[in-house]
C-alpha positions in Angstrom: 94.0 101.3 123.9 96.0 101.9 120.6 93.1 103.2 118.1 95.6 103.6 115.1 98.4 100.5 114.7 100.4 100.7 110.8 102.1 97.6 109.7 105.3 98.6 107.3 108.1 96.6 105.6 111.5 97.5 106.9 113.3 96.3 104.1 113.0 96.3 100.3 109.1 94.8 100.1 107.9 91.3 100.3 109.0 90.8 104.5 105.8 89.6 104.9 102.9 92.5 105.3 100.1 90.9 104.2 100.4 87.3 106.6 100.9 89.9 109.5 97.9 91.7 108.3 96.2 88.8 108.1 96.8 87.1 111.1 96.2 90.8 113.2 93.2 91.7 111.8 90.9 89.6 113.7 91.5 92.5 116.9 90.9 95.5 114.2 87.4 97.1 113.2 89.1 99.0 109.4 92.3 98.0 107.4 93.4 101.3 105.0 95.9 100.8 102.0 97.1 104.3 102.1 99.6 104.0 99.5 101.2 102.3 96.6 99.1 100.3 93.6 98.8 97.1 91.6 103.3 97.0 91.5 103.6 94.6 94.6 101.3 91.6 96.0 100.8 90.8 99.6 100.3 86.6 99.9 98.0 85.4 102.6 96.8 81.7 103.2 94.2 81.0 104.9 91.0 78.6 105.5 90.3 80.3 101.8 93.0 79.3 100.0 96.2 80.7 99.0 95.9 84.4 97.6 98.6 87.3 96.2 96.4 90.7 96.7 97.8 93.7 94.5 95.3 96.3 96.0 92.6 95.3 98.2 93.5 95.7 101.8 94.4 92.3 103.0 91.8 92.2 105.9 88.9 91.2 103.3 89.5 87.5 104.8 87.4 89.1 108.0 84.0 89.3 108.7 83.3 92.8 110.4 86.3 94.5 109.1 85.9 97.5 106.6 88.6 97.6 104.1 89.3 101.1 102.8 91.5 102.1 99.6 92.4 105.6 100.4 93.1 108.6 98.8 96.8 107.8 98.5 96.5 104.8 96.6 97.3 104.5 92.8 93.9 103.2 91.8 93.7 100.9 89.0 90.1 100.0 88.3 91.0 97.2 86.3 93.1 95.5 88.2 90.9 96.0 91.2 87.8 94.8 89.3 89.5 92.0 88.1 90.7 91.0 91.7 87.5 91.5 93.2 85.8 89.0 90.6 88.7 86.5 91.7 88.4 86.7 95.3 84.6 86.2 95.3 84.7 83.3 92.5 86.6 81.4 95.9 83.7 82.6 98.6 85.1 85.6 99.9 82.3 88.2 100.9 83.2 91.7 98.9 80.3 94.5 98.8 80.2 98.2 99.6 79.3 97.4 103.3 83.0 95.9 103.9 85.2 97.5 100.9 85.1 101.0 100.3 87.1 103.5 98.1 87.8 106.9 98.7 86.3 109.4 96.3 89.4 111.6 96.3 91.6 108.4 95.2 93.2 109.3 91.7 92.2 106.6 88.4 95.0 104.6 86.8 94.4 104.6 83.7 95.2 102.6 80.6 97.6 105.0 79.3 100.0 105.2 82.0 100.5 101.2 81.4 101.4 102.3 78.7 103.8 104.8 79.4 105.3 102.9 81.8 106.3 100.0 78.9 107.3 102.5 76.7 109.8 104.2 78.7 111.0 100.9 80.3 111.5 100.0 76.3 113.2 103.5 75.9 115.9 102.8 78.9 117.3 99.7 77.6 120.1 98.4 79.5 119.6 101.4 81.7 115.9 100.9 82.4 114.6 100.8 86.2 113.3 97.3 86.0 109.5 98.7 86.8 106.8 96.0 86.9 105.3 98.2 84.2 101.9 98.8 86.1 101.9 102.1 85.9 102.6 103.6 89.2 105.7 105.9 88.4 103.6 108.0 85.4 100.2 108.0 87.6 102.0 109.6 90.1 103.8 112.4 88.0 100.5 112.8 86.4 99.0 112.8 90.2 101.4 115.5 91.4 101.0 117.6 87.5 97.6 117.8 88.9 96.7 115.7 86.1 94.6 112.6 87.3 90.9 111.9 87.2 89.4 111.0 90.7 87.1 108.0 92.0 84.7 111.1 92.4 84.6 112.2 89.2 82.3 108.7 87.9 79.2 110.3 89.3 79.7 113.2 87.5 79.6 112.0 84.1 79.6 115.6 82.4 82.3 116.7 84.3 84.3 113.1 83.7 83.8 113.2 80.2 85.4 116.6 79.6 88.1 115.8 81.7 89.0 113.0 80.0 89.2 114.2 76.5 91.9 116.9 78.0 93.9 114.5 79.2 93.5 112.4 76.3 94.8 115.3 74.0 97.7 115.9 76.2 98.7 112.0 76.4 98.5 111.4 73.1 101.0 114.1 72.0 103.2 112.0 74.3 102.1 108.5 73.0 102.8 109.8 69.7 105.2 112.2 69.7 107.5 111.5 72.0 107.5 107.3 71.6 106.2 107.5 68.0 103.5 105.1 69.6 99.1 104.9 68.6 97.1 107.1 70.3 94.2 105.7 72.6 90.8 107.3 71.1 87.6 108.4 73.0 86.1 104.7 72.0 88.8 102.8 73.6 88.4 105.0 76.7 84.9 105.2 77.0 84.7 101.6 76.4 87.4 101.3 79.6 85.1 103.6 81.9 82.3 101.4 81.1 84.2 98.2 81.9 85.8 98.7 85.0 84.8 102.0 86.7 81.3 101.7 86.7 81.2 98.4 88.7 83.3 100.1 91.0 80.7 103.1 91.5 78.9 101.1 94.6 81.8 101.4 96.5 83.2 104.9 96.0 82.3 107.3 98.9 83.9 109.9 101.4 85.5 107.5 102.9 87.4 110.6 105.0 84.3 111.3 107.2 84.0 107.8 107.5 87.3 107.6 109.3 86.5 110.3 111.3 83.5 108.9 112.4 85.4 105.7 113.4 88.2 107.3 115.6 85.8 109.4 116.9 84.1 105.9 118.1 87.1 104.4 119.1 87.1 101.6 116.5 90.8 100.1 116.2 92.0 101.0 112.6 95.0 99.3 110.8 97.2 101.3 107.9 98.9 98.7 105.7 101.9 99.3 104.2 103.0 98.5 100.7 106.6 97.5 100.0 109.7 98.6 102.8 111.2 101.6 103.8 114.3 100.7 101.3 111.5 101.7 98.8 110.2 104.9 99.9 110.4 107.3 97.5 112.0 110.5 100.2 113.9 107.8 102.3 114.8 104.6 99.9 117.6 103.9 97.7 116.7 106.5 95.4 116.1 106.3 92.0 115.7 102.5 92.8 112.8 103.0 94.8 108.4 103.1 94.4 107.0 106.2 93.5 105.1 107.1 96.3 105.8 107.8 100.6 105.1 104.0 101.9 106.2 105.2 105.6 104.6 105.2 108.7 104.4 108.7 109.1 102.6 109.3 105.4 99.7 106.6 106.8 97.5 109.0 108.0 97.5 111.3 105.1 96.9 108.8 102.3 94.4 106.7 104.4 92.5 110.3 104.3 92.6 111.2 108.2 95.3 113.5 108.4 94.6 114.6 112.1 95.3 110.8 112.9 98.0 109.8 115.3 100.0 106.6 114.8 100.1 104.8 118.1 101.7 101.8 117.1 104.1 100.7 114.4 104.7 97.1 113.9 108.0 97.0 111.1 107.9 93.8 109.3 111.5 92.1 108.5 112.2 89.1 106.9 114.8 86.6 108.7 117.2 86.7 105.6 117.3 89.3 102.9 115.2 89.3 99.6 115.0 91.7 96.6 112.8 92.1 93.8 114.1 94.2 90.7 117.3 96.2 90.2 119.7 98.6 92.3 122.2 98.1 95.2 122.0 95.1 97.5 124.8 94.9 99.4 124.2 91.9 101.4 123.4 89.8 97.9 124.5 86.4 97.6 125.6 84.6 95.0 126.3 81.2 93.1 125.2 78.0 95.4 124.6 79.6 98.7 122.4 82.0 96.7 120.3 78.9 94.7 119.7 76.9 97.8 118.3 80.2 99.9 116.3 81.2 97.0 115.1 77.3 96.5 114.1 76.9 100.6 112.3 80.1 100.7 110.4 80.0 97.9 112.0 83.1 96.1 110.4 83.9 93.0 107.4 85.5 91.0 106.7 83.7 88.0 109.7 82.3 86.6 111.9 85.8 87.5 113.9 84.1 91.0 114.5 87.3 93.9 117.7 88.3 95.1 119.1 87.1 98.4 121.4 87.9 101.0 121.7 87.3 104.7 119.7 89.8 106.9 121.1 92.8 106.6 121.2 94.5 109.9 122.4 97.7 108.4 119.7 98.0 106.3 117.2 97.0 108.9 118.5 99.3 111.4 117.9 102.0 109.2 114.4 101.0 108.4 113.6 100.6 111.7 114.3 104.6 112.5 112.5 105.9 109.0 109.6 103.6 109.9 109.3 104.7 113.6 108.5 101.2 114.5 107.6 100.5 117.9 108.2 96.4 117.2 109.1 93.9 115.0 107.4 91.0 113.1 110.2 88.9 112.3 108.9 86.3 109.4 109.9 83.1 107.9 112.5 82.2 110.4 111.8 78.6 109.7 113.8 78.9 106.3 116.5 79.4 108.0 116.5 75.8 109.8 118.5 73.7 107.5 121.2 75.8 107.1 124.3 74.7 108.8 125.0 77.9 109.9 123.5 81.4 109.7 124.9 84.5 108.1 124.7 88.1 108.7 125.8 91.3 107.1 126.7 93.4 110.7 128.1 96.6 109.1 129.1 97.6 105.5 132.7 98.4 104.1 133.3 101.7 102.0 136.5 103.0 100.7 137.9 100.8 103.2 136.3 102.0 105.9 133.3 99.7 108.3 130.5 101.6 109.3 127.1 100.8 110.7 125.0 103.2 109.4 123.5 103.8 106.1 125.7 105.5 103.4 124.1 107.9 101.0 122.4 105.7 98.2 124.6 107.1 95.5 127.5 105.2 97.1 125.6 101.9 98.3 126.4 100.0 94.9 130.0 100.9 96.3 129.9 99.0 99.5 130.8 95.5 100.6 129.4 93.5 103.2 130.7 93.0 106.3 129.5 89.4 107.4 129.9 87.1 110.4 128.5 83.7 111.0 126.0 82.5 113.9 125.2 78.5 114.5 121.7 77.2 113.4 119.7 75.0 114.9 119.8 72.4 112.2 115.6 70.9 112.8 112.1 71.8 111.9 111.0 74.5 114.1 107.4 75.1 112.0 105.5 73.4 114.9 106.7 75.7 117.6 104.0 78.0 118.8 106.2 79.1 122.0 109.3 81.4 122.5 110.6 78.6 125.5 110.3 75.6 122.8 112.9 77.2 119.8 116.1 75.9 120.0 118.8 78.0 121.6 120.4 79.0 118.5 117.5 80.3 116.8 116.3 82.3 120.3 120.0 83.6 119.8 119.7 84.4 116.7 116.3 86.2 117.1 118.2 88.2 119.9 120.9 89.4 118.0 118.9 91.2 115.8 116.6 92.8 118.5 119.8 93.8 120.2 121.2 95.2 116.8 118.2 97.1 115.5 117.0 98.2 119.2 113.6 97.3 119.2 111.3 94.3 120.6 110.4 91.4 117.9 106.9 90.5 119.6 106.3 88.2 116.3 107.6 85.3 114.9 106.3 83.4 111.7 107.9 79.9 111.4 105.3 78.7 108.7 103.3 80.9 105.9 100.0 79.7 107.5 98.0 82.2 109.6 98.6 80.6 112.8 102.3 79.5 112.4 103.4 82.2 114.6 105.0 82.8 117.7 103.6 85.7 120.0 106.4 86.7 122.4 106.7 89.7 124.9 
């Protein structure tokens, strides 16, 4: 039996964790967020409504499953606070006995939001296009060895001295480097108050907890936040999040570093979608672009995604960083009214095709190689079996298998829980 599964994106983010999650949890006992923060949402429906979850692992829809933030997470007790208070105004059970956080898990705190705005503001036309939640200062703090941990709130003493160091170093920035207003002990103690202590229930060593659960062979799930493209060693650097969201990093930032992943389910969305800046060489553009976008219901708030074909390139490449051992292939059903169905099957650089990924300083460079596949031209969000798709579309599914070289065992033709296909 597989005791430790991860679910990862492939891509650039938003393939489609969190439904995955969702849907797979009912055969896990824990579900860890081992990395990443509040900067990208995981959308689940279900008998509970429709839901976009920022940090709390997305298997809190379960009854019997533990939900652990680990140490690797950029914690923002706000924002979890806030979504905690959310999810239970709609009936969802959330107490210490099924969401836990680890103590070692480093506080986001109010003056990295405010960094992050600030330097966005800086950057002008050259800014990175954050979602200005903080992550990238947290981290640089995190790895300056300059963050206060979950820990730290039952040690009020300790906490309190901490964070008028780091209040004296931050301001200098706030004010000397952005000509910004300093935060003052007020405004921070007021903040502790607000949203940490709430969270004080549910902060323990969540480590020896793991232990304890593989040593009991309970079936634990790492979720992934955002796609390989993304990761911060292996994306499309400096485009990319600001901490390791692979596979292989699971393990450490869940907080069981002796762990072994045993199975690796890569998540890929049928077509391409992008949110924020840097290369996309698959993108698409004008009316093709508008009607993809408009199908697949591209866009957070009023700011629409990019789209492109999928890009099997890209994918590929995801697949090998990500170790994955299979493939979730979701919203396949978008794809049904389209005439026919395109893919971007190799790049072009300095007028040469290749198939593998180019170093990301060049991507920006590259044009897409694409070639067209028929579609299947009827509603396929019914379809529960692999032997009831049209042709086309089992055609299409098997041209990317046979591209990227592993199994898709899932298919999601609908955004409910159960509009899936389980094949192999």
């Amino acid at each position: 039996m597989d005791t430790c599964t991860a679910i990862v994106g492939i891509n650039w983010g938003d393939e489609g964790k969190g439904r995955m999650v969702d849907l797979l949890t009912e055969s896990f006992d824990v579900v860890v967020r081992y990395q990443g923060g509040g900067n990208a949402g995981h959308t689940i429906v279900n008998r509970y409504g429709e839901f976009m979850l920022h940090l709390l692992p997305s298997g809190v829809f379960r009854k019997n499953v533990v939900n652990i933030l680990g140490n690797g997470v950029a914690l923002d007790p706000q924002h979890l606070t806030e979504e905690i208070k959310t999810l239970q105004s709609k009936g969802v059970e959330i107490s210490p006995k099924n969401v836990m956080i680890s103590e070692r898990a480093s506080l986001l705190m109010p003056w990295h939001r405010r960094l992050d705005a600030l330097e966005e503001s800086r950057l002008k036309d050259k800014k990175m296009d954050t979602t200005r939640k903080g992550i990238a200062p947290f981290y640089s703090d995190k790895y300056a060895k300059k963050t206060v941990l979950a820990g730290e709130l039952f040690y009020p003493e300790v906490l309190k001295q901490h964070l008028r160091d780091l209040l004296e170093w931050k301001n200098l920035i706030l004010t000397g480097v952005y000509g910004d207003e300093a935060e003052t002990e007020q405004m921070i103690d007021e903040w502790v108050e607000t949203y940490c202590e709430p969270l004080k229930p549910f902060i323990r060593n969540t480590g020896t907890y793991l232990a304890d659960a593989m040593w009991n062979h309970k079936r634990i799930l790492f979720e992934g936040q955002l796609g390989a493209l993304r990761d911060l060693d292996y994306g499309i650097y400096p485009f990319t999040t600001s901490s390791n969201v692979l596979s292989a990093y699971a393990p450490i930032g869940a907080g069981i570093p002796n762990a072994r992943v045993d199975r690796v389910i890569g998540v890929v969305k049928a077509y391409s979608s992008c949110v924020g800046t840097g290369p996309f060489v698959c993108e698409l553009f004008g009316e093709e672009a508008d009607n993809l976008r408009k199908i697949g219901n591209e866009v957070s708030g009023n700011r629409p995604h990019r789209v492109g074909p999928i890009d099997l390139v890209a994918t590929r490449y995801g697949v090998k960083v990500q170790n994955a051992t299979e493939i979730a292939l979701t919203k396949l059903d978008v794809l049904s009214k389209l005439e026919r169905i395109p893919l971007c099957v190799r790049y072009k650089l300095y007028d040469r095709e290749t198939d593998e990924m180019p170093f990301p300083s060049v991507l920006d460079r590259c044009e897409p190689v694409v070639e067209y596949m028929p579609g299947w031209n009827c509603d396929i969000s019914n379809v529960r079996n692999w032997w009831d798709l049209p042709k086309e579309a089992q055609d299409y599914v098997k041209r990317i298998e046979d591209n990227v070289g592993v199994i898709i065992k899932w298919i999601s033709v609908g955004p409910e829980r159960h509009s899936i296909i389980r094949r192999g």
